[in-house]
LODRENBA-311422 format. One record per residue: residue number from 0; residue in one letter; x, y, z of N, C-alpha, C, CB in turn. Coordinates in steps of 0.001 Angstrom, whole numbers, plus 500000, padded with zeros to 6 digits. Each point is the difference from the previous one (the first is absolute). Glycine has a CB too. Example, Ala and Ser with C-alpha at 12.3 -4.5 7.8 and 13.67 -1.06 7.14 Angstrom:
+-----+------+--------+--------+--------+--------+--------+--------+--------+--------+--------+--------+--------+--------+
!  nr ! rest !    n_u !    n_v !    n_w !   ca_u !   ca_v !   ca_w !    c_u !    c_v !    c_w !   cb_u !   cb_v !   cb_w !
+-----+------+--------+--------+--------+--------+--------+--------+--------+--------+--------+--------+--------+--------+
!   0 !    A ! 513190 ! 494310 ! 507800 ! 499110 ! 501190 ! 500000 ! 500900 ! 501200 ! 500000 ! 498108 ! 498827 ! 501246 !
!   1 !    S ! 501542 ! 502223 ! 498034 ! 500820 ! 501190 ! 500060 ! 499230 ! 501090 ! 500730 ! 501184 ! 499372 ! 497855 !
+-----+------+--------+--------+--------+--------+--------+--------+--------+--------+--------+--------+--------+--------+
end
This chain:
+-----+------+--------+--------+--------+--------+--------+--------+--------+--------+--------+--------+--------+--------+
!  nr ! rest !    n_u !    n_v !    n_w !   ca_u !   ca_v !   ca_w !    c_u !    c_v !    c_w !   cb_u !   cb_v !   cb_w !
+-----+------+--------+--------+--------+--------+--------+--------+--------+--------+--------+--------+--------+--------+
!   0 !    X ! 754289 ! 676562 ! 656142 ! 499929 ! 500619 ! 501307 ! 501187 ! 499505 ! 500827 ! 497455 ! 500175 ! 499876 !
!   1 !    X ! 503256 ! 500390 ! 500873 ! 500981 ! 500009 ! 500583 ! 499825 ! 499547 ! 501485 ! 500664 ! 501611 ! 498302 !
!   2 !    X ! 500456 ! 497946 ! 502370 ! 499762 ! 499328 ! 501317 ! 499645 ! 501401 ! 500970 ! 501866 ! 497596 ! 499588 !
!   3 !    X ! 498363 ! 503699 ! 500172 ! 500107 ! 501083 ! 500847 ! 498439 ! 500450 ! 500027 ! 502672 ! 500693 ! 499426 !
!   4 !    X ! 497093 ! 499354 ! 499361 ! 498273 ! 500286 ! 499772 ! 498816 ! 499216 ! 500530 ! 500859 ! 500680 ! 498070 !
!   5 !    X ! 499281 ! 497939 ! 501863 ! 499312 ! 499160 ! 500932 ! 499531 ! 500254 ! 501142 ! 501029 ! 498929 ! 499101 !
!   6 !    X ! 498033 ! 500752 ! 501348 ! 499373 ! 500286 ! 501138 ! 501006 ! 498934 ! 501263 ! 497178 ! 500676 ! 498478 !
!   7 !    X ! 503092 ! 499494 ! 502567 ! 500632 ! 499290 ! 500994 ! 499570 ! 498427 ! 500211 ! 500196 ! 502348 ! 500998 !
!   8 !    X ! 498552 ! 497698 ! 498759 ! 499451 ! 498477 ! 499840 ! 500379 ! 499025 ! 499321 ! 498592 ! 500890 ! 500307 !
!   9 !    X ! 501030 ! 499857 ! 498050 ! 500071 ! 499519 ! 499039 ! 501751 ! 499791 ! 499707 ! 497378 ! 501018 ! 499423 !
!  10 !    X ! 503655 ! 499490 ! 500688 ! 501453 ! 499296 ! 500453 ! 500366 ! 499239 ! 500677 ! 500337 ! 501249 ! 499709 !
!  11 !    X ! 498721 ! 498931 ! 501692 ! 500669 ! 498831 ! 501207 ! 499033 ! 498578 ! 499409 ! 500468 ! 501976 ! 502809 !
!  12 !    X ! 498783 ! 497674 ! 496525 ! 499434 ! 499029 ! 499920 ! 500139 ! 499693 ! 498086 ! 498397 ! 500558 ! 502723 !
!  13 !    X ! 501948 ! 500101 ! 496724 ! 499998 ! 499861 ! 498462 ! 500459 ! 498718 ! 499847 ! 500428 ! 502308 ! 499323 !
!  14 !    X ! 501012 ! 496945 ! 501416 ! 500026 ! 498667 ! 499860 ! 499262 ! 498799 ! 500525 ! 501658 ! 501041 ! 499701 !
!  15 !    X ! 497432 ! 499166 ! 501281 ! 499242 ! 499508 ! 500243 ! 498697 ! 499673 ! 499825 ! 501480 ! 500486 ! 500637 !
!  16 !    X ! 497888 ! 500377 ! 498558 ! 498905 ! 500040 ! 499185 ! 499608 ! 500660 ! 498948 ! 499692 ! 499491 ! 501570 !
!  17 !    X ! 499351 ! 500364 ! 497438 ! 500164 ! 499943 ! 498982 ! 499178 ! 501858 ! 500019 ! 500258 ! 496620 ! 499242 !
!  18 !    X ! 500139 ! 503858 ! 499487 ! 500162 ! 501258 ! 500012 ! 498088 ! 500395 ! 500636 ! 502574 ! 500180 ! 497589 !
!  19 !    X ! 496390 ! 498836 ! 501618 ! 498321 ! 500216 ! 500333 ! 500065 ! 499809 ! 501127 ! 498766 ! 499302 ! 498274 !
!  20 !    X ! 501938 ! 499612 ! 502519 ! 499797 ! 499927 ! 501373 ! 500053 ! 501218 ! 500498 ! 500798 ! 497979 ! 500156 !
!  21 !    X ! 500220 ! 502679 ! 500141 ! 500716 ! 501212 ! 500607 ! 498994 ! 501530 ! 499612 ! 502772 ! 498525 ! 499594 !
!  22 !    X ! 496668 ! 501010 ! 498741 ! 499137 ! 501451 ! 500133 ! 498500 ! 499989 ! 500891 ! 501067 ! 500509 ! 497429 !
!  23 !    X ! 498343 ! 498155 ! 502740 ! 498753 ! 499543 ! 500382 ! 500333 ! 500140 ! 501419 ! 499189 ! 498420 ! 498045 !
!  24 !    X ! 502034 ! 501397 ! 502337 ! 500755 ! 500419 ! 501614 ! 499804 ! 501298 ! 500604 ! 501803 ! 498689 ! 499367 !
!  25 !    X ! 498888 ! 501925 ! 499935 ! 500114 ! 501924 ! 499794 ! 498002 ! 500512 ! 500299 ! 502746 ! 500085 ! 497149 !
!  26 !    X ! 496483 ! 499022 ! 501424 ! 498828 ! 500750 ! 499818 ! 499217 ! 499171 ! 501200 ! 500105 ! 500802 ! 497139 !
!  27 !    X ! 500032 ! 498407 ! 504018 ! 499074 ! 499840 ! 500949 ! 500772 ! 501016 ! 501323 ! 498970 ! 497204 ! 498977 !
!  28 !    X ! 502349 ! 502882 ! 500666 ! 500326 ! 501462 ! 501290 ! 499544 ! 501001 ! 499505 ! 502062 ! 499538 ! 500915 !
!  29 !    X ! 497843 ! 500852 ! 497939 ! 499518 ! 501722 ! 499742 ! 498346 ! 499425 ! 500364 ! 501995 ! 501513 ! 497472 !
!  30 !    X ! 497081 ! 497519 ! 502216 ! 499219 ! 500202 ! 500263 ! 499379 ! 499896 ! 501792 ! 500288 ! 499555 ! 497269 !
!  31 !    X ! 501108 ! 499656 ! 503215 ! 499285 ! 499997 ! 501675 ! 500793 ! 501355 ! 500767 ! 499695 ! 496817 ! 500333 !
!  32 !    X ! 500584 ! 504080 ! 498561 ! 500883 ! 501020 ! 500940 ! 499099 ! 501111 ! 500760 ! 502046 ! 499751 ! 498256 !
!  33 !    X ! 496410 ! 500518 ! 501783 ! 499380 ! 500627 ! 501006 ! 500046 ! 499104 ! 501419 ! 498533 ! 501195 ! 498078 !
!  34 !    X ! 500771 ! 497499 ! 501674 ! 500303 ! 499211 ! 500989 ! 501046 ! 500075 ! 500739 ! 498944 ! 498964 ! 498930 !
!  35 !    X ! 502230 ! 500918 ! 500402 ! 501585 ! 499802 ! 501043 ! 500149 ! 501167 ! 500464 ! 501435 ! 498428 ! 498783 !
!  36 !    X ! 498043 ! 502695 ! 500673 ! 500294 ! 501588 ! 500559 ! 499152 ! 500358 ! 501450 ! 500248 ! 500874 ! 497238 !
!  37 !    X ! 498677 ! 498456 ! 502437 ! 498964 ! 500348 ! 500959 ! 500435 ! 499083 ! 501298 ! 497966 ! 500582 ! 498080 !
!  38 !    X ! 502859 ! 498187 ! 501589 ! 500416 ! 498935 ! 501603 ! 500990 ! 500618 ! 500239 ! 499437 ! 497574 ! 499776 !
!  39 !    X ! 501535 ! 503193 ! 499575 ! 500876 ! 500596 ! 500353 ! 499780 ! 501440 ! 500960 ! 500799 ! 498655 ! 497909 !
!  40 !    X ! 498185 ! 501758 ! 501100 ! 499515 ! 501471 ! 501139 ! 499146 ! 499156 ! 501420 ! 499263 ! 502302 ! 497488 !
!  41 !    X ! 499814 ! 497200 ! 502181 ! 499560 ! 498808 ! 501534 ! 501554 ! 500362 ! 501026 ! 498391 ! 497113 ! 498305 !
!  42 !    X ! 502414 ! 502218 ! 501689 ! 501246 ! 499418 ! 500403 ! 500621 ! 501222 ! 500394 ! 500172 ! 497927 ! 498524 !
!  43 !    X ! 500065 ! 503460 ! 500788 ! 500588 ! 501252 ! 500150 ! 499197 ! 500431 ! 500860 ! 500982 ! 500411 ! 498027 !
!  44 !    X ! 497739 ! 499617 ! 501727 ! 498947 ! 500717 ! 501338 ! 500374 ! 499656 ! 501059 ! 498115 ! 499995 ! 499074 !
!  45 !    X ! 501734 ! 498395 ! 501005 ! 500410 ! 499257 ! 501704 ! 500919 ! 500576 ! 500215 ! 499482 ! 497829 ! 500101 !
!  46 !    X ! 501631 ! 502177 ! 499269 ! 501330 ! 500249 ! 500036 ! 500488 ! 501467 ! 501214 ! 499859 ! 498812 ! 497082 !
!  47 !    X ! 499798 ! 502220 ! 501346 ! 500163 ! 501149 ! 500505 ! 498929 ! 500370 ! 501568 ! 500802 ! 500548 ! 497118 !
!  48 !    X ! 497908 ! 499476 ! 502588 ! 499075 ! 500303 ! 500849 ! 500656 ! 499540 ! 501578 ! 497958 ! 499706 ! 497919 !
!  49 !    X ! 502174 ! 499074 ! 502077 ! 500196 ! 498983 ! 501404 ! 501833 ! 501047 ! 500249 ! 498292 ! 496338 ! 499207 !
!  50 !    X ! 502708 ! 503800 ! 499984 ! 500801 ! 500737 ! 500248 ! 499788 ! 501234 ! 500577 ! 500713 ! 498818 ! 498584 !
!  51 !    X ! 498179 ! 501606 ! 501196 ! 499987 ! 501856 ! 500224 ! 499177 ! 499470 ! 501447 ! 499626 ! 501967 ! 497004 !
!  52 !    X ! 499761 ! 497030 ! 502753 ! 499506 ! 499870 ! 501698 ! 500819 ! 499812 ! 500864 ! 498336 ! 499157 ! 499517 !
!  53 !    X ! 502997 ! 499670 ! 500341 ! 500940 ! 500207 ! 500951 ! 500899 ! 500909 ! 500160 ! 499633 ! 498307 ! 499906 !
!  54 !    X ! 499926 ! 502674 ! 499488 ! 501545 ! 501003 ! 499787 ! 498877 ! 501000 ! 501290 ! 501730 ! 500050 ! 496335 !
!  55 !    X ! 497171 ! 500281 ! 503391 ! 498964 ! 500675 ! 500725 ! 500170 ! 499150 ! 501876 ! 498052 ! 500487 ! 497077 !
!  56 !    X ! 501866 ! 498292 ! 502583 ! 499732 ! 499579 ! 501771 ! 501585 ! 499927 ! 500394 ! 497427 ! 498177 ! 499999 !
!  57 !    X ! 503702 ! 502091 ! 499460 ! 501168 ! 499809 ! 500185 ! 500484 ! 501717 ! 501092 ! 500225 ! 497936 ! 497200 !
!  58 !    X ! 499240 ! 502863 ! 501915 ! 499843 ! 501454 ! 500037 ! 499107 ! 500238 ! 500750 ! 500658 ! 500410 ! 498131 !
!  59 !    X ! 497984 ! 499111 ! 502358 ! 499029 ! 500641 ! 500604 ! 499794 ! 498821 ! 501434 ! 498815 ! 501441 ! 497391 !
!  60 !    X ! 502594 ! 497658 ! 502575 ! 500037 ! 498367 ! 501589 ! 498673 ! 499947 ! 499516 ! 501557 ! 500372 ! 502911 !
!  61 !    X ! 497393 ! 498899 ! 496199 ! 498636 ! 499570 ! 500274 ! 499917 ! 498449 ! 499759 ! 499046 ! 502350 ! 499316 !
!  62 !    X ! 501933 ! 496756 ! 501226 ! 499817 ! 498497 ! 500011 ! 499764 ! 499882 ! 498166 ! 498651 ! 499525 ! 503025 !
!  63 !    X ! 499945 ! 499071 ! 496505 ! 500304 ! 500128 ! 499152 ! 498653 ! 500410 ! 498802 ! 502135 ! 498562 ! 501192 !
!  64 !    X ! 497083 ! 502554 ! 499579 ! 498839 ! 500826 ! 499495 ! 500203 ! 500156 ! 498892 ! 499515 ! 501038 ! 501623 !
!  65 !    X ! 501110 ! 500000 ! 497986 ! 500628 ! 500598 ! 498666 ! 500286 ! 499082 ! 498810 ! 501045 ! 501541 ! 501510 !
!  66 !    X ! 499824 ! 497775 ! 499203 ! 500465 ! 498765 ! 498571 ! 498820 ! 498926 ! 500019 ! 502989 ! 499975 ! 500297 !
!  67 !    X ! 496247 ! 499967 ! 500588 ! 498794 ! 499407 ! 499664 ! 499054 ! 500742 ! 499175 ! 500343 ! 498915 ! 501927 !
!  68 !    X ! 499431 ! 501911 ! 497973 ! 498655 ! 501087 ! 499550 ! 501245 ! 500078 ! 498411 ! 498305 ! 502068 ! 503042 !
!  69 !    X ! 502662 ! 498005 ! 496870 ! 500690 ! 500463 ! 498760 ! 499583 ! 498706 ! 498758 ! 502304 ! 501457 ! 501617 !
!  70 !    X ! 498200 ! 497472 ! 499820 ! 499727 ! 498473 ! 499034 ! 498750 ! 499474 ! 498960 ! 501142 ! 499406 ! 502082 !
!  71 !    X ! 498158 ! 501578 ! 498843 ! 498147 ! 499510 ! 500081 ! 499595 ! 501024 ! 498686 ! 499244 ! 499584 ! 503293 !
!  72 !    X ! 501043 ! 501837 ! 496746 ! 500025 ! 500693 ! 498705 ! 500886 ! 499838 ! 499187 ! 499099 ! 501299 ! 500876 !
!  73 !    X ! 502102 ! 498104 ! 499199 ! 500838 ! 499535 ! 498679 ! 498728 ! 498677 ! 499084 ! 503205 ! 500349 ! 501651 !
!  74 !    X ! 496325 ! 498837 ! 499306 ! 499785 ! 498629 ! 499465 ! 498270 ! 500798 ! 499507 ! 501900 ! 497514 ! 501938 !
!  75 !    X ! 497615 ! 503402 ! 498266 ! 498794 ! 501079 ! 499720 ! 500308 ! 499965 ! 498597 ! 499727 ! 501704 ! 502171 !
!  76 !    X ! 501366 ! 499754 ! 497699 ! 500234 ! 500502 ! 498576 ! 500743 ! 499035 ! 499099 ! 500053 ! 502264 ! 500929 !
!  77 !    X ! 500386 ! 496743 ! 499503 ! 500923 ! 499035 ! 499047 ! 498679 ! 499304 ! 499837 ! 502855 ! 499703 ! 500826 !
!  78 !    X ! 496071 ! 499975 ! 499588 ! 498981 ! 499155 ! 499600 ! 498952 ! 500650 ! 499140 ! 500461 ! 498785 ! 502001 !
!  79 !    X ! 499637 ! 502672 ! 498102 ! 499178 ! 500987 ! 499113 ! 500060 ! 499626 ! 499011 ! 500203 ! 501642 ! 500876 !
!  80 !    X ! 501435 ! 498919 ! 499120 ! 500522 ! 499887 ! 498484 ! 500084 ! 498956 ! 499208 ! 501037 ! 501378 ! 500672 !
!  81 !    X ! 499249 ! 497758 ! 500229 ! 499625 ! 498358 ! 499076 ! 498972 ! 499967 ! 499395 ! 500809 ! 498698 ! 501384 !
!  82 !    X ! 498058 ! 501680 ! 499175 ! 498518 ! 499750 ! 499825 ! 499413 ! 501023 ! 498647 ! 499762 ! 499391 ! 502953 !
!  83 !    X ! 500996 ! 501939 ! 497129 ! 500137 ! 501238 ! 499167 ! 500558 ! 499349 ! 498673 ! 500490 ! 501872 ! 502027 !
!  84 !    X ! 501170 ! 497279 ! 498006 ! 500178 ! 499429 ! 498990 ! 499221 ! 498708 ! 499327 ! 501838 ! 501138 ! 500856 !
!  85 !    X ! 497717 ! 498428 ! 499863 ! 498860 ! 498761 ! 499507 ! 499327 ! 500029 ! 499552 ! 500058 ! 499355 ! 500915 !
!  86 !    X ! 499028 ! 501804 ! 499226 ! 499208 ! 500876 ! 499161 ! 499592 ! 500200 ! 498702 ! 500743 ! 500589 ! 501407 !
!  87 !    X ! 500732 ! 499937 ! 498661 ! 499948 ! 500461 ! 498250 ! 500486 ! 499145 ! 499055 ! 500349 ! 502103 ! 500566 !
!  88 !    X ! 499798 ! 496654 ! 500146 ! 500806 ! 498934 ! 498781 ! 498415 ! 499440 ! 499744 ! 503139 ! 499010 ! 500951 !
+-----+------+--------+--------+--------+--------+--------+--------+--------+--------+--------+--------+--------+--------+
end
């Protein structure tokens, strides 16, 4: 197997650990990858949501209503979905 075919991990660390290390590495990220997807969508909800609220009280002068109520349903559906992904593991 060639250095190009390798997974990005498994190159940047090949001298540093031993080849089992690096696959037992790989196989606890593929297995926590609903988890990291789901803190990531958490994080995008706040994100976006609390954005579309200030873009709304920016546009509509309403102090800081909007990006409050955006914040409050970002941290809603980012907690759904956490809870949605928790689920099924």
């Amino acid at each position: 197997m060639d250095d190009q075919s390798q997974p990005l991990v498994g190159r940047s660390l090949k001298f540093l650990l031993p080849a089992r290390s690096i696959r037992f590495l790989q196989a606890n990220l593929s297995r926590g990858e609903p988890g990291i997807l789901a803190s990531y969508a958490l994080i995008g909800a706040v994100m976006a949501l609390g954005a579309l609220g200030f873009v709304v009280d920016r546009l509509a002068d309403t102090a800081p209503w909007f990006l409050i109520a955006g914040l409050l349903a970002g941290v809603g559906v980012g907690f759904y979905n956490l809870v949605k992904t928790a689920g099924r593991q």
